[in-house]
C-alpha positions in Angstrom: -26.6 -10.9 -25.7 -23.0 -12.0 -26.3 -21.7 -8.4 -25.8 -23.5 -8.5 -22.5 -21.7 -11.5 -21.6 -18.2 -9.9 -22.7 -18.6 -6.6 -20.5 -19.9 -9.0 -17.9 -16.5 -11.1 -18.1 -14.2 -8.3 -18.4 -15.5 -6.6 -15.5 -15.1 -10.0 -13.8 -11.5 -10.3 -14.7 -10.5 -6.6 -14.2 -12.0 -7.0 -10.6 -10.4 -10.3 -9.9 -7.2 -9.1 -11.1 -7.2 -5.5 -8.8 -8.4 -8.6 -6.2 -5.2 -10.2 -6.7 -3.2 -8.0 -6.3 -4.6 -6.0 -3.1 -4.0 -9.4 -1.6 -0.9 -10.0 -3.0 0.5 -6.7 -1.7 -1.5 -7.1 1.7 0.0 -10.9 2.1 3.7 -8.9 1.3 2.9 -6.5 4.1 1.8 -9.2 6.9 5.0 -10.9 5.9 7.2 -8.0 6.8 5.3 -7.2 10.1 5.7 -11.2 11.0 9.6 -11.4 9.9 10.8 -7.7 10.3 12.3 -6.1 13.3 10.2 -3.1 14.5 11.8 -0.5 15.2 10.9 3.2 17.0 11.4 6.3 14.3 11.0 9.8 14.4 9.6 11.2 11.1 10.7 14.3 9.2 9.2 15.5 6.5 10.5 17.7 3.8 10.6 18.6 0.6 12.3 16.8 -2.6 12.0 17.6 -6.2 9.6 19.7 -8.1 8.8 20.7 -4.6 7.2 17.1 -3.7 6.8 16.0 -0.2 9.1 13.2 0.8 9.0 11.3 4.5 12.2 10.9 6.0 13.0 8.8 9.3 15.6 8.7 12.1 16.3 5.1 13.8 19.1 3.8 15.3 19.2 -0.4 14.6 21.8 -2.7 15.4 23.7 -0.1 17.7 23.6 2.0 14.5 22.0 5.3 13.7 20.1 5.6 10.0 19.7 9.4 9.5 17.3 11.1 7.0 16.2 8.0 5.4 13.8 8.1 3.0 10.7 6.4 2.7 8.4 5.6 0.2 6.5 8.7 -1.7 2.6 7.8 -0.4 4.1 8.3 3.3 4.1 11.7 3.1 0.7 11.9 2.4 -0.6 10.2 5.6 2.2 10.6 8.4 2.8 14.0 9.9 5.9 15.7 10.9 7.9 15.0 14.1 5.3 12.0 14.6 7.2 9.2 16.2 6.0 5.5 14.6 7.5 1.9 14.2 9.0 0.9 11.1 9.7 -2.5 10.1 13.7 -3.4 9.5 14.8 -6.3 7.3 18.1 -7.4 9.5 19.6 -8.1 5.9 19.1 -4.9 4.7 18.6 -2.3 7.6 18.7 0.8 5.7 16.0 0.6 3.6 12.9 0.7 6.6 9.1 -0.4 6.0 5.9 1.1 6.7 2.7 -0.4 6.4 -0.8 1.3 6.3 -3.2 -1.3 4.6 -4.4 2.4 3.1 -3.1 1.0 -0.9 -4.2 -2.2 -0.2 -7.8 -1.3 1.0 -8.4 1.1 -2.0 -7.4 -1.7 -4.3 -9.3 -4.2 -2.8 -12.5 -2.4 -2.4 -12.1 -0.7 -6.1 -11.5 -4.9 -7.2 -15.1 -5.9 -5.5 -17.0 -2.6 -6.9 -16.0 -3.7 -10.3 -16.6 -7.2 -9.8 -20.4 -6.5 -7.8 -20.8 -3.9 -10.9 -19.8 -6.3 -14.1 -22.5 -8.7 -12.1 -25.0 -6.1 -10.9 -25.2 -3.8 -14.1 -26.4 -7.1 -16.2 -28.9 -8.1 -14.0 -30.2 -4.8 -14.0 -30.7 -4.5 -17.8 -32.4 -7.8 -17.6 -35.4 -6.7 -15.9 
């Protein structure tokens, strides 16, 4: 019985804490799209080291052009080349550019509730 009760807690926590941090890293995201500029891109994508895809954008911001800028490694995974998107600019640092896709933070969050419904669930179940 008590080694039911510690599974059932530490599928609890490991749920609550994938939870946490889907919402931390979705509250990050609706922070930059609130307080960024957004800015028109044109994407390129190409290939980096050990032969890896890597997104690359084009903006101009500020009366400035950026140039084969890189952008994070998931990117190149769900964007497609020549595909012109908005990217979010922090005016402090405008040569590092943003994307959001909610894709991470989805996965996360549901993978947080599937553990959480399954730490809850899975005792019931041996119960009856």
């Amino acid at each position: 019985m008590n080694k039911a009760i510690g599974r059932k807690k530490l599928f609890i926590a490991v749920g609550t804490f994938f939870v946490v941090i889907a919402l931390a890293i979705l509250g990050l995201d609706v922070y930059r799209m609130a307080s960024f500029d957004h800015v028109s891109s044109k994407l390129t994508l190409t290939r980096g080291p050990h032969n890896r895809k890597q997104a690359r954008v084009n903006y101009e911001y500020d009366d400035q052009l950026y140039m084969n800028i890189k952008l994070s490694g998931y990117n190149a995974i769900t964007m497609k080349d020549g595909k012109e998107f908005t990217v979010l600019i922090n005016p402090k640092n405008p040569g590092r550019p943003y994307t959001t896709s909610f894709i991470i933070e989805g996965l996360v969050l549901a993978c947080g509730v599937l553990v959480i419904v399954a730490g809850i669930k899975g005792e019931e179940g041996k119960k009856s």
